[in-house]
N, C-alpha and C positions, 0 to 999 in steps of 0.2 A: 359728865354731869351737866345738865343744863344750867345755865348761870338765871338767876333768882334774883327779887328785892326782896327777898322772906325778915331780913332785918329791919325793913322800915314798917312791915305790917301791923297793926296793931287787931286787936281781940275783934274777930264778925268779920272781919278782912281775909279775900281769900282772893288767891293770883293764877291765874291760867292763860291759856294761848287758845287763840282761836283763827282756824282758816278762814280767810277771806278773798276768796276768788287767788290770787297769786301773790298772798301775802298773808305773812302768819302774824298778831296782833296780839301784844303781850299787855292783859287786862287784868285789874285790880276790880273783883267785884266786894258787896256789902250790903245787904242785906237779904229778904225773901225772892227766891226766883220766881216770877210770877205776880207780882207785886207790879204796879206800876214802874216800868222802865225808866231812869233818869239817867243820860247817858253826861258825859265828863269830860272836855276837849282840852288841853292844854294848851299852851302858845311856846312862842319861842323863849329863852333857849328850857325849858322846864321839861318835864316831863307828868307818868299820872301823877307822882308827888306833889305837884302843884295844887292839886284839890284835896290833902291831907287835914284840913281843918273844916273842912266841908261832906267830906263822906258818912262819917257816920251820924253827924245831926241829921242829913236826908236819907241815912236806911234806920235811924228812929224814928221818922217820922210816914213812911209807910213805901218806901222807895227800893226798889232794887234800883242800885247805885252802879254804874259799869263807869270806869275811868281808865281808858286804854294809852296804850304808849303809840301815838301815832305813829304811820310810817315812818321808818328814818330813824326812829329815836329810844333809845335807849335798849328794850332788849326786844322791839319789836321788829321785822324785815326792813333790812335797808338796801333799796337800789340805790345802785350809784348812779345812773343815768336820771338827769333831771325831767327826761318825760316824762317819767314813771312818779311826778309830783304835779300832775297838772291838777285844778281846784275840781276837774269834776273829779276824778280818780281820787280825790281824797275824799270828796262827799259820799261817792259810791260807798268807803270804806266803811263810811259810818253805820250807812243803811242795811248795810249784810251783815257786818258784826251785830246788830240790832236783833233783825233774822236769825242769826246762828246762835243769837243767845233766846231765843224764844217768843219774841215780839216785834211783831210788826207796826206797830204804834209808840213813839216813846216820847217824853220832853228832855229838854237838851239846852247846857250850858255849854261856851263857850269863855274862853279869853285869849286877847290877843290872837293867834294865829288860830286856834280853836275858833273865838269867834267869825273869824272870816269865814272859816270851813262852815260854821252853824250857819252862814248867811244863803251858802248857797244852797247846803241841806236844805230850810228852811223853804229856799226859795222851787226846788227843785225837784222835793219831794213831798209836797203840801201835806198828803194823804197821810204819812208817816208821822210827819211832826207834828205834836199836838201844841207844843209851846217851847217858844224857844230864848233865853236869856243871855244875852251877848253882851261881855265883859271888855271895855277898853281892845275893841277890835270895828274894824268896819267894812262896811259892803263893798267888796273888792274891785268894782268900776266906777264906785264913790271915789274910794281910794286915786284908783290912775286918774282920772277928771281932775279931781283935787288935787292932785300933785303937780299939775298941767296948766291949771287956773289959780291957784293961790300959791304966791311965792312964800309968806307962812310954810306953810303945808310942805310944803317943797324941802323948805330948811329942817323943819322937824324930820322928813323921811329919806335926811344926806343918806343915813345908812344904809338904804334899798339899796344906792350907786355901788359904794363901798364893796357889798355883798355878792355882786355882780362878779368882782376880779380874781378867774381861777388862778386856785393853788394860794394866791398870796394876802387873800385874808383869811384863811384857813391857817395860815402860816402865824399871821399877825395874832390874830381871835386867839391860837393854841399857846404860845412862848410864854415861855414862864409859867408853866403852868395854869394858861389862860386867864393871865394876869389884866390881861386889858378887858376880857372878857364882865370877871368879876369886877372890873371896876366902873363897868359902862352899866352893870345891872346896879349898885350902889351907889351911885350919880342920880339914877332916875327913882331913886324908892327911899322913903326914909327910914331915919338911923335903925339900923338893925335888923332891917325886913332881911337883907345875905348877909346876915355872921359869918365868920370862917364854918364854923359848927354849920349851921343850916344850906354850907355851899358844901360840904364834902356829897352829899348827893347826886348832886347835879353835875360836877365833876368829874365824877364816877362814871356817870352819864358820857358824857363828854368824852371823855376818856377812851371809848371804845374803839376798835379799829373804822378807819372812813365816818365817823357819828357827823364832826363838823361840816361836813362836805355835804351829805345829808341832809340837816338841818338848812343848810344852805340853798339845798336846791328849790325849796318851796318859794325863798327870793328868786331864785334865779329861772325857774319854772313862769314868773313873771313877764318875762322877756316874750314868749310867745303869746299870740292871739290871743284873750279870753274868749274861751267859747261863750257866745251870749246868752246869758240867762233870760228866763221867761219877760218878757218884754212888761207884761201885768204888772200890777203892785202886788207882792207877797202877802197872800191872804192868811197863811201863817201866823198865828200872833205872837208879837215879838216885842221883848220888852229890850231896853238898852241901859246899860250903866256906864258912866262916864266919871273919873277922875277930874276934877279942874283943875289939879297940878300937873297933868299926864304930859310929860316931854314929847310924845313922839306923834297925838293925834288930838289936832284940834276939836273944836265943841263942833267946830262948822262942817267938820268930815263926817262927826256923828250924829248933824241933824241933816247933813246930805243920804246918807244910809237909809236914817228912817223915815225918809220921804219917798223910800219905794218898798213902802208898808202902807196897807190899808189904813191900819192904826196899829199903833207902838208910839208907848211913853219913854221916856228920854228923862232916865233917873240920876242930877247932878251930885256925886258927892264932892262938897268944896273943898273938903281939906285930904280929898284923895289923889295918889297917884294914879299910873296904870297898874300897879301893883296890887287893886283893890282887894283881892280873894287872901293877899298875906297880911297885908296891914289890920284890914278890918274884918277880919274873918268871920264871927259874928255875925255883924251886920250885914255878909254877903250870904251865908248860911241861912239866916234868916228870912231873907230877901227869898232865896230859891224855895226856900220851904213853904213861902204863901202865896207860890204860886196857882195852888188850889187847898192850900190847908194840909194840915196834917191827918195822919192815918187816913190817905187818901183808899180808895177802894179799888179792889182789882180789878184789872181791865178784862173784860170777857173776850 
C-alpha cells in the first residue's frame, strides 16, 4: 500500500503524485482544476502541511491550490546525492508539476526554503509566474553576499555551517527523537506555534528512512557554484513579507532580495517571527488572497 497523509486531509482536499522529469511529487490539491493555479512551497524542516490554514481560504476564493511535498521530503522522491538539490533542479520542479497539473501560468507562494526556490522560479521563468509571494525566505545570492558582508547575518545563518557536517548532524538534529530539532523550531516561533500535538506531523515526516539527509542536502547543495541567475531585475512581481522578530534573516537580507526586483513591496510584520503562515494565519491567508481579489477568473 502506498503510505498516505489521508489523516491530515480535511473536506475539498485531495492528495496525488505526480511525475516530474525523474521524480515523483507527492501533492495536496484544493480546489477547481482549472481555476487559477496557486502553487504552495514549503521551507525547512515542514512539509505541504505547512500551508494547512491557508489552503482552503484560497480554493474559496477562486484558486486551484497545489501544495506539493518538495523533493526530499516527506513522501515525495528522495535522492540521496546532494546534486540532485541544486536551486535550478528545484525550480525546474516547480514549473513541470505546474505543466502536469494543467497550467502553464500560475502565482506562487513561498516560505523560508520555498521562498528561495519562488526566487529563482520567479526569476527564471518570468513567463510562467504571474505573481509571486515570498514568506521570510531570500534571494539566494542575496543570501551568500550577506552572509560574506554582514557579520549580523553571519551569526544569524551559524546553522548553514552546522548543516554542512556529514552524518553528524543528522545524528545530532535526529537523537531523542529530534529533540534538539523541536527545540531549535520552538526557540524561534512563539508559545505554541510546535505543541507536541502539531509536531507529531512533521516528525512523522522526519521520521522516514534518509528524510534528514535529504532535507539537508538543499544546505549542503550550497556548497557548489550558484548557477547565475538572469543578470536583469526580476520583472516578475513580487511581493515580500518579513517577520521583525525572525531569528534567522535580517530586514537588510530582505531588502537586499528585493532590490533585484523591478518593483516588490517589502510587507514588515512587527510582532512576527519567521513563522508568519502558523502564527498569523489569517492575516497571511488574507494577504495571498488579495493578491488579485477573490473569485478570480479562469485563466484561458
Amino acid at each position: 500500500m502506498t503510505p498516505n497523509d489521508t489523516a491530515l486531509l480535511e473536506p475539498g482536499w485531495r492528495e496525488r503524485w505526480c511525475e516530474v522529469g525523474d521524480t515523483n511529487l507527492h501533492v495536496i490539491e484544493a480546489g477547481r482544476a482549472g481555476n487559477p493555479m496557486f502553487v504552495m512551497l514549503h521551507g525547512f524542516p515542514e512539509f505541504w502541511w505547512a500551508w494547512r490554514y491557508q489552503i482552503t481560504p484560497l480554493a474559496e476564493a477562486g484558486f486551484h491550490v497545489v501544495a506539493p511535498d518538495l523533493r526530499g521530503y516527506n513522501l515525495s522522491t528522495a535522492p540521496q546525492n546532494v546534486s540532485a538539490y541544486g536551486l535550478e533542479i528545484l525550480a525546474e520542479d516547480i514549473v513541470r508539476l505546474a505543466e502536469a497539473l494543467g497550467s502553464e501560468r500560475f502565482y506562487l507562494a513561498g516560505h523560508d526554503w520555498g521562498a528561495v526556490i519562488g526566487w529563482v522560479v520567479a526569476a527564471c521563468y518570468p513567463e510562467q509566474v504571474m505573481k509571486a509571494v515570498l514568506i521570510s525566505g531570500p534571494h539566494p545570492e542575496a543570501w551568500v553576499e550577506q552572509i560574506y558582508r554582514s557579520p549580523a547575518q553571519l551569526l544569524r545563518s551559524w546553522y548553514v555551517g552546522f548543516f554542512q557536517l556529514p552524518w553528524l548532524s543528522e545524528r545530532i538534529l535526529g537523537a531523542f527523537n529530534f529533540a534538539r530539532l523541536k527545540a531549535a523550531l520552538r526557540r524561534s516561533a512563539k508559545e505554541n506555534t510546535f505543541s507536541s500535538q502539531k509536531l507529531k506531523p512533521y516528525v512523522g515526516a522526519w521520521a522516514r528512512p534518509g528524510a534528514l539527509s535529504c532535507m539537508l542536502a538543499y544546505y549542503r547543495a550550497l556548497r557548489r557554484p550558484l548557477k547565475r541567475l538572469p543578470s536583469h531585475q526580476i520583472k516578475t512581481p513580487v511581493e515580500v513579507i518579513w517577520g521583525n522578530k525572525d531569528r534567522f534573516l535580517g530586514r537588510g537580507l530582505m531588502e537586499a532580495s528585493l532590490a533585484r526586483c523591478a518593483a516588490g513591496p517589502l510587507t514588515v510584520i512587527d510582532d512576527g517571527t519567521h513563522w508568519l503562515h502558523l502564527e498569523q494565519p489569517e492575516l497571511i491567508a488574507e494577504h495571498l488572497v488579495d493578491l488579485i481579489g477573490s473569485h478570480p477568473k479562469p485563466i484561458s
